[in-house]
C-alpha positions in Angstrom: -10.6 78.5 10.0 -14.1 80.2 10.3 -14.0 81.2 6.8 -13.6 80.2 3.5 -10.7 82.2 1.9 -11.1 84.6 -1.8 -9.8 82.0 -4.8 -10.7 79.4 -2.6 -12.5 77.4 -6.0 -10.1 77.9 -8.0 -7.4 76.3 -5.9 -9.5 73.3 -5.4 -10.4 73.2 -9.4 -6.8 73.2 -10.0 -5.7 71.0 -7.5 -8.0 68.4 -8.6 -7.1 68.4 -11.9 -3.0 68.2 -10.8 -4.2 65.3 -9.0 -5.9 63.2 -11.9 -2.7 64.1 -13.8 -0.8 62.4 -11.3 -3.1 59.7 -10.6 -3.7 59.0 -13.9 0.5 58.7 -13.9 0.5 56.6 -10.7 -1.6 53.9 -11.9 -0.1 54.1 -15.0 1.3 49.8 -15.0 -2.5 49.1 -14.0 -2.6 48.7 -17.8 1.0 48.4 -19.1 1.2 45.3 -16.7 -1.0 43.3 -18.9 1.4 43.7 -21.9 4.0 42.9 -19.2 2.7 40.0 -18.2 2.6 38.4 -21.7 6.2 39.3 -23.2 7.7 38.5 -19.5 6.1 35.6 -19.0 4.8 36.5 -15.2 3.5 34.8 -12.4 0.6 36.1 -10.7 2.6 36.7 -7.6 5.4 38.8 -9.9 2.3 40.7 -11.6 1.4 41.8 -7.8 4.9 43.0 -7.3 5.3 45.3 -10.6 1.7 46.5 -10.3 2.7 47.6 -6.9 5.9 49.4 -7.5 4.7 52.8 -8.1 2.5 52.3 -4.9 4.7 50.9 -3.0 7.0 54.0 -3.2 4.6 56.7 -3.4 2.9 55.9 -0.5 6.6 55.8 1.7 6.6 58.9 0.7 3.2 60.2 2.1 4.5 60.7 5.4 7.6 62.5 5.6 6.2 65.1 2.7 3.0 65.2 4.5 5.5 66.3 7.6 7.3 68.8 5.6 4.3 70.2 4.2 3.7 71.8 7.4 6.8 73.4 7.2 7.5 74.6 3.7 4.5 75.7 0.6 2.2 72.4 -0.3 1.9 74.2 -4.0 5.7 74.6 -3.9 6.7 71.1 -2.8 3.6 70.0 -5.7 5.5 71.3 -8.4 8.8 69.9 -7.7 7.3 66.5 -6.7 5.8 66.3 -10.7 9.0 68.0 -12.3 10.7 65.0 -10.8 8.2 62.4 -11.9 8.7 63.6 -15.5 12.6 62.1 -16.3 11.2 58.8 -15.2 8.3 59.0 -17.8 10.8 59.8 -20.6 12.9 56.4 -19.4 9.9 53.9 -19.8 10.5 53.3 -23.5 14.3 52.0 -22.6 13.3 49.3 -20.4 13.1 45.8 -21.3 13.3 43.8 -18.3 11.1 43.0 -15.2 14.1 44.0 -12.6 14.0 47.6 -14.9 10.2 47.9 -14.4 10.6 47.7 -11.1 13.1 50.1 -10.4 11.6 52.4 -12.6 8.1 51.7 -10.8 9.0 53.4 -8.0 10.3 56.1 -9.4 7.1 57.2 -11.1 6.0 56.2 -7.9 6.9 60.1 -6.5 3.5 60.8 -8.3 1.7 59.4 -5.6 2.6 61.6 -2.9 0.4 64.1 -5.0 -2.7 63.4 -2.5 -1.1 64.4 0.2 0.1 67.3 -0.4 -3.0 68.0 -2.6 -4.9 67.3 1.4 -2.9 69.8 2.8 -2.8 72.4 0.0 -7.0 72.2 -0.5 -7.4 72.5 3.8 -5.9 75.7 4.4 -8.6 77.2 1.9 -11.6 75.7 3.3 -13.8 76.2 6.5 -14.3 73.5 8.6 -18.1 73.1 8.0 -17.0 72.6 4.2 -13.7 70.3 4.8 -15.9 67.2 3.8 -17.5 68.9 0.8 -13.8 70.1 -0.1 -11.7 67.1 0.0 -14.4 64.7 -1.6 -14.0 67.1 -4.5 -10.1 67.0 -4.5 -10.3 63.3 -3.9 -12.6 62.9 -7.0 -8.9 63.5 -9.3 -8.9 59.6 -8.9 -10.9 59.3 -11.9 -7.6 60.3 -13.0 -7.1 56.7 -13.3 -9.3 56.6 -16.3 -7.2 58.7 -18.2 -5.2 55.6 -18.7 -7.8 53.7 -19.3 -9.4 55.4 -22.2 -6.3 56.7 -23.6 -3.4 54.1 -23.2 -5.0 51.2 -25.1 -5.5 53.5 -28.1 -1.8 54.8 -27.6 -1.0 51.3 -27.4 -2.6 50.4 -30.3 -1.8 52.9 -32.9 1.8 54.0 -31.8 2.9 51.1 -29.5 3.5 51.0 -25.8 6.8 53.0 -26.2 5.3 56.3 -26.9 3.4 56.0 -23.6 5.9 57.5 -21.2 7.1 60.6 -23.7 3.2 61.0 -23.8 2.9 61.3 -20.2 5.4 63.3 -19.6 4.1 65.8 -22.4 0.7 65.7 -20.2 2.1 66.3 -17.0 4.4 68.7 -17.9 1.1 70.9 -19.0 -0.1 70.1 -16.0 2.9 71.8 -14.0 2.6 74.7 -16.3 -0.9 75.4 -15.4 -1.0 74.3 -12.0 2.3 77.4 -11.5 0.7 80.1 -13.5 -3.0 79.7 -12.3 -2.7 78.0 -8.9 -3.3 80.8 -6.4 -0.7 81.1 -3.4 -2.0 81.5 0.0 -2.6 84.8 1.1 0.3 85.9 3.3 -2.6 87.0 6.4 -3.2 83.8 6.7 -0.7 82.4 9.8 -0.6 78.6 9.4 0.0 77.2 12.6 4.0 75.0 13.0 4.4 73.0 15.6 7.3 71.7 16.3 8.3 68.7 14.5 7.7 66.5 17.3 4.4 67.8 18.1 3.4 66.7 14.9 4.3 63.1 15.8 2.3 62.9 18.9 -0.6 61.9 17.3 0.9 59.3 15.3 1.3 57.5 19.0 -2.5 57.4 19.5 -4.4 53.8 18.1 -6.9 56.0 16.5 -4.6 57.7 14.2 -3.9 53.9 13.0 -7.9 53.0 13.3 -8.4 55.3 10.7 -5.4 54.2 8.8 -6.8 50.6 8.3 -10.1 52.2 7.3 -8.5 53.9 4.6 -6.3 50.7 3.8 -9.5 49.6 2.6 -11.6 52.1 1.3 -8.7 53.7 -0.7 -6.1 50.7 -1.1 -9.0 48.2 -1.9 -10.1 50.8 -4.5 -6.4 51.3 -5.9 -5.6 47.6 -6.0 -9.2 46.9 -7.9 -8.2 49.6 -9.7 -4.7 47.4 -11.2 -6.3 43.8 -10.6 -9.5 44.3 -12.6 -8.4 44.6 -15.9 -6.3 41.2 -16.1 -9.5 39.8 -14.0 -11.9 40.5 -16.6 -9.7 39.1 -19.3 -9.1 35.8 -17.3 -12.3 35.0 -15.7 -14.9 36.2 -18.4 -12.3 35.7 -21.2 -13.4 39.4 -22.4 -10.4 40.9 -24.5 -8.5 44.4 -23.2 -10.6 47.0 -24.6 -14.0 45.7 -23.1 -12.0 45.0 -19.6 -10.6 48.4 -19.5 -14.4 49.6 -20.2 -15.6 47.8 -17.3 -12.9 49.1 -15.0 -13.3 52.6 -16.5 -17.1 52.0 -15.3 -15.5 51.0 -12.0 -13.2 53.9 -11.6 -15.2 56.3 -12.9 -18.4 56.3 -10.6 -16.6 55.4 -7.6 -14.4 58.5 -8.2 -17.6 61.0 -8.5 -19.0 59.3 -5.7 -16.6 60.4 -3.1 -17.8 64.4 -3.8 -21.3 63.4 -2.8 -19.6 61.3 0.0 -18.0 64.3 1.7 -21.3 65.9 1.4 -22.8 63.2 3.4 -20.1 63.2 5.9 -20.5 66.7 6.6 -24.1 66.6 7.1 -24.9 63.2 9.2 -21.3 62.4 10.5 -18.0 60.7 9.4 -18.7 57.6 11.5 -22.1 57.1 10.6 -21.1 57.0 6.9 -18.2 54.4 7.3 -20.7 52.1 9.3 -22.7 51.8 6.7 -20.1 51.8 3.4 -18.5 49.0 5.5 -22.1 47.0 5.9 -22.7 47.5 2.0 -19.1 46.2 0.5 -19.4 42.7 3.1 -22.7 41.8 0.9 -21.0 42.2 -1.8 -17.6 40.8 -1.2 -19.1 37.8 0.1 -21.0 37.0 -3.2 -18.0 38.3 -5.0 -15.7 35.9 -3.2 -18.0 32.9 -3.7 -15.9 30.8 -6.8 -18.4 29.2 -9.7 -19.8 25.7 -8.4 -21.0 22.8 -10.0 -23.0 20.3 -7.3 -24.5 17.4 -8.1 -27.8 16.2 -6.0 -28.1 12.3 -5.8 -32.0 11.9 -6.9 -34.0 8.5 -6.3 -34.2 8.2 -10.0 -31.6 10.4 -11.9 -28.4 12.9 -10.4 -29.4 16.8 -10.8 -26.4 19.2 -11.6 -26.4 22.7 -10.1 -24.1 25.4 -11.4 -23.3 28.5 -9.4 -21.9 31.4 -11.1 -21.8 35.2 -11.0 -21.6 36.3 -14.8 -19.8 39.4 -16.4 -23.4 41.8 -15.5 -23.8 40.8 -11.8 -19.9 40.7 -11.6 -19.8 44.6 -12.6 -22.8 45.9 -10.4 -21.6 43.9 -7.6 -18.0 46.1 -8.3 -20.4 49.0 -9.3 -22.1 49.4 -5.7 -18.8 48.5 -4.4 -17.0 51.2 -5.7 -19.4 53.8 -4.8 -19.6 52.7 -1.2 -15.4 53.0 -1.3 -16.1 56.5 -2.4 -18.2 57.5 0.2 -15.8 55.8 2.4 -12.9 57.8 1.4 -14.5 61.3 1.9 -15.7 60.4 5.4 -12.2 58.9 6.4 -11.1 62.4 5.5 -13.7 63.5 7.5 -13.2 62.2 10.6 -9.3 62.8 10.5 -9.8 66.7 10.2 -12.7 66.7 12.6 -10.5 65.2 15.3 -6.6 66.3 13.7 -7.5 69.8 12.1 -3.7 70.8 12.9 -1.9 67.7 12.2 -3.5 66.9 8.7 0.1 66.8 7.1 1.0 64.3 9.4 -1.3 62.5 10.6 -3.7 62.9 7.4 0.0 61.6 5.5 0.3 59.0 8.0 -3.3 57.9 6.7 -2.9 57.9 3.3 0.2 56.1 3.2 -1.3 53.3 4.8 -4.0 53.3 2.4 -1.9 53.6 -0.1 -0.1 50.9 1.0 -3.0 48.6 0.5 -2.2 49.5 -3.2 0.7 47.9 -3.4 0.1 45.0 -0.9 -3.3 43.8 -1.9 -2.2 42.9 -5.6 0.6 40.8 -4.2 -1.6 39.3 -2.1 -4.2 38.7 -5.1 -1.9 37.4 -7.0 -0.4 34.5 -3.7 -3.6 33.6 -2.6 -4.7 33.3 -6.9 -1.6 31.0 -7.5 -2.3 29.1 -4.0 -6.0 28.2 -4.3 -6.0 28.2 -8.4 -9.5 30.4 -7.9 -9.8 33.4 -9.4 -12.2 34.9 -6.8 -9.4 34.5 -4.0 -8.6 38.2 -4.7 -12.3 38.9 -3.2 -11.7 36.2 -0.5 -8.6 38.6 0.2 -10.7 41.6 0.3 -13.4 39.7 2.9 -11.1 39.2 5.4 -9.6 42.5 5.3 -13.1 44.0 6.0 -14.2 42.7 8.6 -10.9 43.1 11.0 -11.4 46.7 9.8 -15.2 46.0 10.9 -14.3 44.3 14.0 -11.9 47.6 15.0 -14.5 50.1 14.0 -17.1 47.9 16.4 -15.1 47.9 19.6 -13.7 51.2 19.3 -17.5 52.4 19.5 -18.3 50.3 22.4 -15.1 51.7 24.0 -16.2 55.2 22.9 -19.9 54.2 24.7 -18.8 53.1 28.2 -16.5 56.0 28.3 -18.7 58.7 27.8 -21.3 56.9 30.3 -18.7 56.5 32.9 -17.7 60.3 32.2 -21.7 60.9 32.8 -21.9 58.8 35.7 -19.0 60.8 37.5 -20.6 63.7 36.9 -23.7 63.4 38.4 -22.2 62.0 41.3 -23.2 58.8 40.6 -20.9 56.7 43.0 -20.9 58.9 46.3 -25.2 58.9 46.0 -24.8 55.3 45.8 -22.5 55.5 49.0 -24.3 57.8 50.5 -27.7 55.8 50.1 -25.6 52.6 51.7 -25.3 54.8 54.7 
């Protein structure tokens, strides 16, 4: 597109705001878990496997809606994915039990699929000079997660956890309302290009469709699984209690959210790439502090033993997260970045094929928190987890530049002639 459409604003206001409706909905057991976990009596490995429920299905999702997307309305499909997330709301006060949490987990899972057709929905709008800009805005409706945070422990509090999912519901279904009467449909001159279906699975054959996939698996899952992990982290390795955790991960959620905005800016301006480089370089300093457990040593002197203790406390703890999570939300925009600059038709299915394997770092990372938690008995593991997963993303990203390097001088050499002056001069 070599325009930005009329409306074009007020598309991407409201589709930001259906999208921290339905994120806040998505991550809604991030804080729901913790009562959970006390009147079921869970492991941390069963903790990772309800806190990943909703993920786990809405990111299955991502890809066959972001396929059908490109066949049928985004702001149609939008409205019917949250009119079916709402029955499942209404059900969350009748369950008692963790196989019922589960099953019901991912069913308000369909919430998740939200981004994605959100991606496609904002991208027909947009010029490509202001694609960065446009989805770092849209992709700022994570801070939808805070909506949970602020307002379930309150609900919890006052009312009890079984007004939660009525209270939801009520929410969203505003949401639907607003996002049908004021969302504006795409102007029928605009011809969206279809390609047959199986055009729109080439790409999906290409590694660098699934390069980009583990990029976002941990600049977005990392994010989402922090996003269910922190709260019950605060609480059992600072001993804080649940309204000063869920004020640290609001912090957390919060900033990294706006961050991405000012991310797609940056992508636009000095590259995709060159931003990932550098969000990756920033979270492996942290991560390896992070992942570092508390230590007591003790020196052997000549005339007496010294004790050292090393510890990150609750203040390090949360800038190390805060820098963190703004580096994620650069990271995100300029994952988005790159996909469009090189899959501008495809980004139903190749930009759903993306965000479902993000997303499924959402709901694989807490399980995996919550093995290698039970298996080493440190709480930092989760970080350890988070270490390794970064640098194979690191390693990828390296080799695929050197790839990207030889090819183009190769390309270079062939076009100056490079190897017939070399044979000519052995003549």
């Amino acid at each position: 597109m070599n325009a930005t459409l009329p409306h074009a604003w007020r598309a991407l206001t409201l589709a930001t705001l259906a999208f921290a409706a339905n994120f806040s909905v998505w991550t809604l057991y991030a804080v729901l878990a913790i009562d959970f976990q006390d009147k079921l009596d869970l492991t941390g490995t069963q903790l990772g496997i309800l806190l990943s429920a909703p993920i786990l299905s809405g990111a299955l999702l991502r890809l066959p809606l972001g396929i059908l997307s490109e066949y049928q309305s985004a702001r149609s499909l939008w409205l019917w994915q949250m009119a079916l997330t709402l029955p499942a709301l209404m059900l969350l006060p009748w369950i008692d039990s963790f196989q019922g949490f589960f099953w019901l987990g991912l069913w308000i899972g369909v919430s998740g699929v939200s981004f994605t057709l959100g991606i496609r929905y904002v991208t027909d709008w947009f010029s490509r000079e202001q694609q960065g800009l446009a989805l770092g805005i849209f992709g700022a409706g994570n801070a939808g997660a805070a909506i949970s945070l602020i307002l379930l422990p309150l609900l919890v509090h006052w009312q009890g956890w079984a007004w939660t999912g009525p209270a939801y519901a009520a929410g969203l279904l505003l949401m639907l309302l607003l996002f049908a009467g004021f969302a504006p449909k795409l102007p029928a001159y605009v011809q969206s290009y279809q390609p047959p279906w199986r055009e729109q699975l080439k790409p999906l054959r290409h590694s660098q469709v699934w390069r980009f996939g583990l990029y976002y698996y941990f600049v977005f899952g990392s994010f989402l699984a922090l996003i269910l992990w922190l709260p019950q982290y605060y609480m059992q390795a600072y001993q804080l209690n649940l309204q000063q955790a869920m004020a640290f991960t609001l912090f957390f959620v919060t900033t990294s959210s706006m961050a991405r905005a000012l991310g797609g800016w940056f992508a636009d301006r000095y590259g995709g790439r060159a931003v990932n480089w550098s969000v990756f370089w920033v979270c492996l300093v942290c991560l390896f502090f992070l992942s570092y457990p508390p230590t007591t040593m003790t020196i052997h002197g000549l005339e007496r033993d010294v004790e050292l203790t090393i510890e990150i406390n609750v203040w390090l703890f949360t800038a190390l997260i805060f820098i963190i999570g703004i580096a994620q939300g650069f990271g995100r925009a300029s994952v988005l970045k790159i996909t469009h600059d090189h899959y501008p038709q495809q980004m139903g299915s190749v930009g759903g094929m993306i965000a479902t394997i993000g997303a499924l770092g959402g709901c694989t990372l807490p399980i995996a928190f919550g093995a290698a938690q039970d298996a080493l008995g440190i709480a930092s593991a989760s970080f350890m987890v988070l270490y390794a997963v970064l640098a194979l993303c690191m390693t990828m990203m390296f080799f695929a530049i050197r790839s990207e390097q030889l090819q183009k001088q190769l390309q270079a050499a062939l076009a100056s002639n490079f190897f017939e002056d070399n044979d000519d001069a052995n003549h």
